[in-house]
N, C-alpha and C positions, 0 to 999 in steps of 0.2 A: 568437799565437793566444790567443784567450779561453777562460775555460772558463765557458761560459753554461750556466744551469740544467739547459737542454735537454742540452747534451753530458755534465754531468757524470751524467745520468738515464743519456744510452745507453750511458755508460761503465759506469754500476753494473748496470743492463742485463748486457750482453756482460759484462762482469766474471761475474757469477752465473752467468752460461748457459754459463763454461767457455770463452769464447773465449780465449787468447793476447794478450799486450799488442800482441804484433806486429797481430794481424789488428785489433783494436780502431783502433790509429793506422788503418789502411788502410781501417776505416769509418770513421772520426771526419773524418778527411785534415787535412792542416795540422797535426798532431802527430805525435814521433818517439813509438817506443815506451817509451824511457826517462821521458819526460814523460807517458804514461800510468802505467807504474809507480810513477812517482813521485806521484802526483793519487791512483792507488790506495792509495799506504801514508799518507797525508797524510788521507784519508777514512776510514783504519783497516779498509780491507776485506780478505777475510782472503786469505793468500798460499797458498792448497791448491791443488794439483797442477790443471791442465788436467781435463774431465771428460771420457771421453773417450767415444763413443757409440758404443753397440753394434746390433749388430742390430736392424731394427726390427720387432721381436716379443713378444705382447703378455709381461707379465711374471706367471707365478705362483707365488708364493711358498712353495708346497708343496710346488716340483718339486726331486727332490733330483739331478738328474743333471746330471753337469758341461757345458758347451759349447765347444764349440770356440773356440780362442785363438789359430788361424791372424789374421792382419793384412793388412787388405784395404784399398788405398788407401795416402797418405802420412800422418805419423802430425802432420803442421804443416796439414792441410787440416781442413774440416768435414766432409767424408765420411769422412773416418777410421772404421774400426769394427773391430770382431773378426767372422767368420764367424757366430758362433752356432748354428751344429749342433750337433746331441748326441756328444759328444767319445765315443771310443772308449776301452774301462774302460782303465782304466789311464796314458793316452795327452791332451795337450791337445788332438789335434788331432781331427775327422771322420774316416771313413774318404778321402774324395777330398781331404783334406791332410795323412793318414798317407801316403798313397801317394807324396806328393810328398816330403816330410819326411825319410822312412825307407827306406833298402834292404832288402831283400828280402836273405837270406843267400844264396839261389842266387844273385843279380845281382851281389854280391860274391867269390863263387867265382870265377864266369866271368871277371870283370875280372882279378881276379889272375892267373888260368890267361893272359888274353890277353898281359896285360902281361911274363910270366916270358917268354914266344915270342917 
Protein backbone atom coordinates (compact mmCIF):
# COMPACT_ATOMS: atom_id res chain seq x y z
CA UNK A 1 0.00 0.00 0.00
CA UNK A 2 0.89 3.61 -0.84
CA UNK A 3 0.48 6.31 1.08
CA UNK A 4 -0.67 8.92 -1.66
CA UNK A 5 -1.27 12.50 -0.82
CA UNK A 6 -4.81 12.01 -0.91
CA UNK A 7 -4.75 9.13 1.93
CA UNK A 8 -2.42 10.75 4.05
CA UNK A 9 -5.06 14.16 3.95
CA UNK A 10 -7.94 11.54 4.99
CA UNK A 11 -5.81 10.04 7.52
CA UNK A 12 -5.02 13.60 9.16
CA UNK A 13 -8.61 14.03 8.40
CA UNK A 14 -10.20 11.14 10.66
CA UNK A 15 -7.01 11.43 12.89
CA UNK A 16 -8.49 15.01 14.02
CA UNK A 17 -12.08 14.15 13.90
CA UNK A 18 -11.39 11.44 16.76
CA UNK A 19 -11.61 8.44 14.70
CA UNK A 20 -9.68 5.17 16.08
CA UNK A 21 -6.72 3.87 14.05
CA UNK A 22 -8.82 0.92 13.81
CA UNK A 23 -11.82 2.66 11.95
CA UNK A 24 -9.35 4.89 9.91
CA UNK A 25 -7.61 1.30 8.24
CA UNK A 26 -11.35 0.34 7.49
CA UNK A 27 -11.73 3.66 5.58
CA UNK A 28 -8.62 4.04 4.13
CA UNK A 29 -8.77 -0.34 3.36
CA UNK A 30 -5.47 -1.84 2.28
CA UNK A 31 -3.98 -0.80 5.68
CA UNK A 32 -3.70 -2.57 9.02
CA UNK A 33 -4.29 -0.27 11.91
CA UNK A 34 -0.73 -0.63 13.16
CA UNK A 35 0.46 1.04 9.73
CA UNK A 36 -1.83 3.90 10.48
CA UNK A 37 -0.39 4.46 13.98
CA UNK A 38 2.49 4.14 12.83
CA UNK A 39 2.16 6.99 9.46
CA UNK A 40 0.46 8.93 12.43
CA UNK A 41 3.52 9.14 14.82
CA UNK A 42 5.90 9.45 11.80
CA UNK A 43 3.69 12.89 10.80
CA UNK A 44 3.95 13.89 14.48
CA UNK A 45 0.21 14.02 15.03
CA UNK A 46 -0.69 13.99 18.35
CA UNK A 47 -1.78 10.73 20.41
CA UNK A 48 -4.93 12.28 22.59
CA UNK A 49 -7.53 9.98 23.55
CA UNK A 50 -10.51 9.24 20.93
CA UNK A 51 -13.03 12.32 21.07
CA UNK A 52 -15.79 11.05 21.99
CA UNK A 53 -19.41 12.58 20.90
CA UNK A 54 -21.94 13.56 22.94
CA UNK A 55 -25.33 14.41 22.56
CA UNK A 56 -26.40 16.39 19.81
CA UNK A 57 -27.33 19.62 21.54
CA UNK A 58 -26.64 22.87 20.89
CA UNK A 59 -23.81 23.70 23.42
CA UNK A 60 -24.03 26.95 26.06
CA UNK A 61 -21.53 27.77 27.73
CA UNK A 62 -23.06 29.45 30.67
CA UNK A 63 -25.13 26.54 31.56
CA UNK A 64 -23.87 25.33 34.82
CA UNK A 65 -25.82 22.05 35.40
CA UNK A 66 -24.34 18.75 35.00
CA UNK A 67 -25.64 15.97 32.25
CA UNK A 68 -26.08 12.98 32.09
CA UNK A 69 -23.18 10.39 31.70
CA UNK A 70 -25.34 7.29 31.09
CA UNK A 71 -23.54 5.48 27.78
CA UNK A 72 -25.62 4.95 24.69
CA UNK A 73 -24.36 2.90 22.10
CA UNK A 74 -20.78 0.95 21.80
CA UNK A 75 -17.99 3.00 22.88
CA UNK A 76 -15.58 1.50 19.44
CA UNK A 77 -18.46 2.85 17.06
CA UNK A 78 -19.21 6.57 15.79
CA UNK A 79 -22.59 6.72 17.51
CA UNK A 80 -21.04 6.44 20.76
CA UNK A 81 -22.38 9.27 22.98
CA UNK A 82 -23.38 10.02 26.56
CA UNK A 83 -27.37 10.77 27.12
CA UNK A 84 -27.03 14.36 27.80
CA UNK A 85 -29.93 15.11 30.10
CA UNK A 86 -29.85 17.24 32.91
CA UNK A 87 -28.30 14.77 35.52
CA UNK A 88 -30.06 14.61 38.74
CA UNK A 89 -28.17 16.97 41.64
CA UNK A 90 -25.98 15.02 43.05
CA UNK A 91 -26.18 11.93 40.68
CA UNK A 92 -24.32 11.34 36.88
CA UNK A 93 -27.11 10.02 35.83
CA UNK A 94 -31.19 11.60 34.53
CA UNK A 95 -33.91 10.67 36.33
CA UNK A 96 -34.83 7.65 33.50
CA UNK A 97 -31.11 6.25 34.02
CA UNK A 98 -31.23 6.78 37.98
CA UNK A 99 -34.02 4.57 37.77
CA UNK A 100 -32.15 1.94 36.05
CA UNK A 101 -28.69 2.54 37.83
CA UNK A 102 -29.87 2.58 41.41
CA UNK A 103 -32.27 0.56 43.75
CA UNK A 104 -34.75 1.96 45.45
CA UNK A 105 -34.33 0.80 49.44
CA UNK A 106 -37.76 -0.50 49.50
CA UNK A 107 -36.78 -2.91 46.20
CA UNK A 108 -33.92 -3.85 48.45
CA UNK A 109 -35.88 -4.70 51.59
CA UNK A 110 -38.15 -6.86 49.68
CA UNK A 111 -35.48 -8.86 47.92
CA UNK A 112 -33.89 -9.71 50.99
CA UNK A 113 -37.13 -10.58 52.79
CA UNK A 114 -37.70 -12.84 49.61
CA UNK A 115 -34.47 -14.30 49.56
CA UNK A 116 -34.13 -15.21 53.65
CA UNK A 117 -37.94 -17.46 52.72
Amino acid sequence: MEWTEERVETLKGLWKSGYTARQIADRLGGVTRNAVIGKAHRMGLSSKPQTIKRHDMPMDLNRSERTCQWPMGHPGQDEFRFCGEAAVAGKPYCNKHCDVAYRRRTEEASEKKTAAA
